[in-house]
Backbone bond lengths (Angstrom), bond angles and torsions (degrees), N, CA, C in turn:
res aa  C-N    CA-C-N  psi(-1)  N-CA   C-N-CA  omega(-1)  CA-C   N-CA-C  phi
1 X - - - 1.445 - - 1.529 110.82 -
2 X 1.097 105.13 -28.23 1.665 100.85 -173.12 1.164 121.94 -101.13
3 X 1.809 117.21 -23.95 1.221 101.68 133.36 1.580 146.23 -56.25
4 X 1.009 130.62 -28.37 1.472 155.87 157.36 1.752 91.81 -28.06
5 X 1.745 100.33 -79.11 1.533 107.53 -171.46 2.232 111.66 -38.91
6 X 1.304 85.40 -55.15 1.535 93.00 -171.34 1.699 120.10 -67.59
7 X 1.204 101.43 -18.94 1.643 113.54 152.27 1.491 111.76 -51.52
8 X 1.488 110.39 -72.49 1.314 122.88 179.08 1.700 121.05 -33.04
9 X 1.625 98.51 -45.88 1.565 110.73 -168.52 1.571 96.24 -72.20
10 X 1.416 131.00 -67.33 1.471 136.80 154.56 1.395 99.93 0.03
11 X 1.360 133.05 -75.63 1.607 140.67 -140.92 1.674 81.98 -80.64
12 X 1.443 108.40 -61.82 1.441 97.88 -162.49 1.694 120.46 -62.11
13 X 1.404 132.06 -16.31 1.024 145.06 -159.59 1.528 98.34 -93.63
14 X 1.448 111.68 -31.53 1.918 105.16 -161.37 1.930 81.47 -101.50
15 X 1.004 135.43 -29.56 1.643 133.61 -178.00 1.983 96.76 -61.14
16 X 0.975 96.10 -28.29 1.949 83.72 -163.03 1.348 83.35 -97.29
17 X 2.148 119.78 160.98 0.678 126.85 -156.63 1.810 98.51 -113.61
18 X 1.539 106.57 -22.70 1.021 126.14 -166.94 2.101 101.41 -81.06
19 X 1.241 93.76 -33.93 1.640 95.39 -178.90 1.339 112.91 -62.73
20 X 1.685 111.45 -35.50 1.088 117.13 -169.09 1.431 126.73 -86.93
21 X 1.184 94.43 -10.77 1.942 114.20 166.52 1.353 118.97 -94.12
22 X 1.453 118.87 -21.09 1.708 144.38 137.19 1.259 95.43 -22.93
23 X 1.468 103.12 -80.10 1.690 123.32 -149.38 1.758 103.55 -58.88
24 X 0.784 96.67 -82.51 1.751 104.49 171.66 1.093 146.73 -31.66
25 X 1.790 107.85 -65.38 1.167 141.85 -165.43 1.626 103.55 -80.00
26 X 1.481 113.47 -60.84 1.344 121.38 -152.57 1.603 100.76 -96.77
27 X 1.469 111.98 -41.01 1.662 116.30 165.95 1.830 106.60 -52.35
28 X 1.102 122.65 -51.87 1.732 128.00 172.08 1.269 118.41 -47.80
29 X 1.501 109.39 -45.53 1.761 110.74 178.74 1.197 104.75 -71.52
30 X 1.392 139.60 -68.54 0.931 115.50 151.27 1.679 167.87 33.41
31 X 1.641 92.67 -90.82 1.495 117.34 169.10 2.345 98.55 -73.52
32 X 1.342 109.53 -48.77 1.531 104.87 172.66 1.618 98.22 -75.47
33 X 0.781 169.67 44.36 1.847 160.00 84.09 1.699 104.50 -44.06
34 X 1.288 114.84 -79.98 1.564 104.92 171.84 1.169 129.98 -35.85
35 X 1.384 119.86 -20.21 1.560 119.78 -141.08 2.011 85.75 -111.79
36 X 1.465 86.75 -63.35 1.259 93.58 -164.67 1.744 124.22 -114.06
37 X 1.292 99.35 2.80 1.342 112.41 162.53 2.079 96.38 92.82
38 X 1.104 104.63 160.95 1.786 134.67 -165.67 1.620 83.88 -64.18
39 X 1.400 158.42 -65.36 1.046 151.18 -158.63 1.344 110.78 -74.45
40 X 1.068 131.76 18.61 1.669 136.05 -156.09 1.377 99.29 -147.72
41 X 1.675 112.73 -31.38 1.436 101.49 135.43 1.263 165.68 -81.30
42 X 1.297 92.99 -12.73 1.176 120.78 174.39 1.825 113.11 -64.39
43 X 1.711 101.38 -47.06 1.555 124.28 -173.62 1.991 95.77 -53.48
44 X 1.342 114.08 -45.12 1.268 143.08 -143.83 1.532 100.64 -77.91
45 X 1.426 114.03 -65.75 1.710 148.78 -171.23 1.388 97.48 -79.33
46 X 1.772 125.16 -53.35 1.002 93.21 179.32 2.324 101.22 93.40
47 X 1.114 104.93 149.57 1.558 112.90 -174.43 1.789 109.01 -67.76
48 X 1.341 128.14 -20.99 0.822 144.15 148.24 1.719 121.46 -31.16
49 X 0.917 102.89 -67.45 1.985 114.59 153.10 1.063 108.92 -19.85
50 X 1.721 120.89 -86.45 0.822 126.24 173.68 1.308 140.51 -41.93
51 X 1.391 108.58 -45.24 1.500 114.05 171.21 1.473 121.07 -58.13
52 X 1.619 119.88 -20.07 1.319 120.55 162.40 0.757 126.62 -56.22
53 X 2.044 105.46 -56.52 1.630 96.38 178.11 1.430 118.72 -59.54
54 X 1.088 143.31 -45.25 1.427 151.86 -131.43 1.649 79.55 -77.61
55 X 1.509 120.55 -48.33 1.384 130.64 -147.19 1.839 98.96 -72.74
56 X 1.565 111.16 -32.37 1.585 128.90 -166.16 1.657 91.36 -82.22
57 X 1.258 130.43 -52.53 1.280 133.26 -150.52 1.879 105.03 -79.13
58 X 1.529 100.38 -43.05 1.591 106.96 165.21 1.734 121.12 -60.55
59 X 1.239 114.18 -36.45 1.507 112.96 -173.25 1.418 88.43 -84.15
60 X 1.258 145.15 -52.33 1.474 122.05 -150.27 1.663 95.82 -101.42
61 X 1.569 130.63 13.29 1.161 111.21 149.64 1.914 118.03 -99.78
62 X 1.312 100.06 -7.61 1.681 96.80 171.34 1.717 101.99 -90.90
63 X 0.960 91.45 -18.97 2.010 78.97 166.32 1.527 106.41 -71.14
64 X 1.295 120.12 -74.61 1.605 112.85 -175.77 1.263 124.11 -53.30
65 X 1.760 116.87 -32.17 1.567 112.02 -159.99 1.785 91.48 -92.00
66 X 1.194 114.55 -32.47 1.828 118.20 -175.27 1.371 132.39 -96.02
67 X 1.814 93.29 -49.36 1.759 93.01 175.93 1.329 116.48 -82.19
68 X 1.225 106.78 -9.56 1.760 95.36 -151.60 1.300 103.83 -103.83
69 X 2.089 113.42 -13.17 1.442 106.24 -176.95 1.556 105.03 -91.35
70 X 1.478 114.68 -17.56 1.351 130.13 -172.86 1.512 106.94 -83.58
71 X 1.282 127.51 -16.37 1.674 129.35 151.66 1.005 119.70 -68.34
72 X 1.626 119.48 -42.37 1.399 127.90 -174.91 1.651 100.82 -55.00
73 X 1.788 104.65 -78.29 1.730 122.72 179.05 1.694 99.99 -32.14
74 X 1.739 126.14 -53.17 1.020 112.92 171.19 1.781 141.24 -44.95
75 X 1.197 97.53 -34.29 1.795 117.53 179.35 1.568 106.00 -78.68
76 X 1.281 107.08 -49.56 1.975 111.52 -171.48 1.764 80.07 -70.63
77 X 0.958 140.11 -65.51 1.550 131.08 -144.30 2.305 109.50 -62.99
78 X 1.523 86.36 -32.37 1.631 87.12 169.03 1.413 123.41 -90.78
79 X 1.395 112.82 31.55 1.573 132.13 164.21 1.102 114.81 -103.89
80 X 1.181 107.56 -22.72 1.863 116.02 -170.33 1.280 116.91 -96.11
């Protein structure tokens, strides 16, 4: 049975595209931060790196700080 399960996780992990940029990408940056410190990634990654995060940290803070209070105010206000 538990091999069975860990088959499953295998199939499901290499099918998604996002696991696999998980797996690699973000586990690697990572392991070179511990290893060799934030400037060694940078040398490594390249400005590109960066531009992700900046790009990850802006969309999921205009979702919480903009859309999500302006749905809320939207829903209470069509009760009234």
């Amino acid at each position: 049975m538990l091999l069975n399960k860990q088959i499953y996780f295998k199939v499901l992990i290499n099918k998604f595209i996002l696991f696999k940029f998980y797996k690699y990408y973000i586990i690697d940056s990572i392991i070179i931060v511990k290893n060799h410190g934030l400037k060694e990634l940078f040398k490594r990654r390249g400005w590109k790196f960066l531009l992700i995060i900046i790009s990850y940290y802006a969309v999921r803070d205009s979702m919480v700080y903009i859309i999500l209070p302006y749905l809320v105010a939207n829903g209470i206000m069509d009760f009234f």
